[in-house]
N, C-alpha and C positions, 0 to 999 in steps of 0.2 A: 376188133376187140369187143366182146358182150360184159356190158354192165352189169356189176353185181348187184343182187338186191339188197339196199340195207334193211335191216331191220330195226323197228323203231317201237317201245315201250312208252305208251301217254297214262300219263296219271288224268284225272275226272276232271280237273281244272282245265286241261286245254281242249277236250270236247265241251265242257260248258263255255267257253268264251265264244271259239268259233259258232256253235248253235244258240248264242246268247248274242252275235255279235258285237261284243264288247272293244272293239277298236278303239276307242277312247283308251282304252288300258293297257290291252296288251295286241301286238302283231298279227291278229284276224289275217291277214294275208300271206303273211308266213304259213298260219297255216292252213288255209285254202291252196296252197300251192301243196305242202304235204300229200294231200289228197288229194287234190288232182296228179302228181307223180304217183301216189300210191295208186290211185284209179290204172293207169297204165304201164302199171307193173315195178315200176321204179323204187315200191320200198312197200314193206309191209308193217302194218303196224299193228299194234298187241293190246289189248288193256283188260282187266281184270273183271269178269261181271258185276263188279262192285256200281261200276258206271253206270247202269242202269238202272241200277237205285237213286245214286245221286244229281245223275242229269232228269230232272224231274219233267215231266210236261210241260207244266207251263214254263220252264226257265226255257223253253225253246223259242225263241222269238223270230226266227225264220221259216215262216210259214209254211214258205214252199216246201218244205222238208218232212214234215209233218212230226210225226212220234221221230224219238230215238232208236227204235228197231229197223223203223223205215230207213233213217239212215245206214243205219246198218247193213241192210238188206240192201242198199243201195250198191256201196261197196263193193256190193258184191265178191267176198272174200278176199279185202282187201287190208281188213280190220278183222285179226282174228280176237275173240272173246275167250279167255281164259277162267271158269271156275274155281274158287280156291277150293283146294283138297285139304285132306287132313295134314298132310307133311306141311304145305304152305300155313296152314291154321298155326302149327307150332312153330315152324320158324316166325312167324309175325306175331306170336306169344312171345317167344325169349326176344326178338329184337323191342317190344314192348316194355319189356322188362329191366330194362340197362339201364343204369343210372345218368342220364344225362346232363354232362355238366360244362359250362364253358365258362371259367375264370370261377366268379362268384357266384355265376348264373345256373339256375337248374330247370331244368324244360321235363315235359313228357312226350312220348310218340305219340300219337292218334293210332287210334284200333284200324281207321283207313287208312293212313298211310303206312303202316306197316305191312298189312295184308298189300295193299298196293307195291311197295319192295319187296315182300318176300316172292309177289306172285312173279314179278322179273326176275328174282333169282333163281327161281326154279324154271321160269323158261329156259332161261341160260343152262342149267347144272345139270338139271334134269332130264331136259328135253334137247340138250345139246345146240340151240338156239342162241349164235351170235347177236348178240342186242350191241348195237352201236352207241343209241341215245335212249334216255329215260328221261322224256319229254313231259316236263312242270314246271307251275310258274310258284309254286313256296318254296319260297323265300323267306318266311318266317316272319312278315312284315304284319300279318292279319291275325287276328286274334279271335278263338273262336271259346266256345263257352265253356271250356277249362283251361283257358289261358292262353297263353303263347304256349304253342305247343316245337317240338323240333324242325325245323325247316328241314325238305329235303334235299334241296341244290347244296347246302353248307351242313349237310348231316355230318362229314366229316370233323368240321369244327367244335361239335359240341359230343366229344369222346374224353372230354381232360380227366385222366384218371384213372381211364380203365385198366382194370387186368389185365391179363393174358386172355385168361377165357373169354373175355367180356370183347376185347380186341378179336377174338376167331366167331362172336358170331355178327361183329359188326365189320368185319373184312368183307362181306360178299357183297353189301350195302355200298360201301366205301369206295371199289372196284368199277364200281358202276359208272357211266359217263354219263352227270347227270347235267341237264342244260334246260335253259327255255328253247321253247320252238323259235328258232328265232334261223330262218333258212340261210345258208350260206351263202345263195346268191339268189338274191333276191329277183323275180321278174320285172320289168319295169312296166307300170300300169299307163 
């Protein structure tokens, strides 16, 4: 029997932790194991070139590594980089645009993490790309300099209200299997 490959979408948070080594916080091991499965063929993994904007040089604190394209290059196509297009641009405008509400609470999307969900969704729709997981760790816990913004593990939660229309462009969002890297079997060290 041949293992399929999954496929596996990361938002910028879990390449900054692992190249930030941030174990105190979040499962660094979880996902050095990702990558090394992805290394050998076991999963391929997606992320938006937005990442290379946000994983900044110096937040790389694993030296051996050097730049983030080195890593990249490392991989050797094992992480593919997606540009956002013009189609992607507007769907992460309307998903922008939705009145986010949960109970009394009212949030906004981030211009990245929008662009960051629509660029999965369009792998998936577009590109006919089974994504399994869309691997991040917001959670809605951190607060950036327009607020608390929409978490996207519980994006579903902060829909109270919507429309119809408002509902069909936050469906493809919704659909999505969204989780922390958090490996299902974990190696033992």
């Amino acid at each position: 029997m041949v293992d399929e490959v999954s496929h596996l979408f990361w938002d910028s948070c879990v390449f900054y932790a692992f190249l930030n080594d941030e174990r105190t916080s979040y499962d660094v091991d979880s996902i050095a194991q990702y990558i090394q499965e992805a290394k050998n063929g076991k999963h391929r993994i997606y992320a938006s070139t937005l990442v290379l904007a946000e994983v900044t040089p110096n937040a790389i604190a694993k030296t051996e590594i050097g730049s983030f394209q080195d890593f990249i290059d490392d991989l050797q196509g094992a992480v593919v980089l997606m540009t956002p297009t013009p189609n992607i641009m507007y769907r992460a405008a309307r998903l922008k645009d939705l009145p986010y509400k949960k109970g009394n609470g009212r949030r906004r999307l981030s211009t990245v993490d929008a662009i960051m969900l629509a660029t999965c969704v369009d792998l998936r729709d577009a590109h006919g790309v089974r994504v399994d997981l869309f691997h991040t760790f917001d959670d809605g816990k951190k607060r950036g300099p327009e607020g608390k913004m929409v978490p996207l593990i519980s994006f579903e939660d902060w829909c109270d209200g919507f429309t119809h229309e408002h509902q069909l462009v936050a469906k493809p969002v919704v659909e999505l299997n969204r989780r922390k890297p958090i490996h299902p079997n974990p190696q033992l060290v």
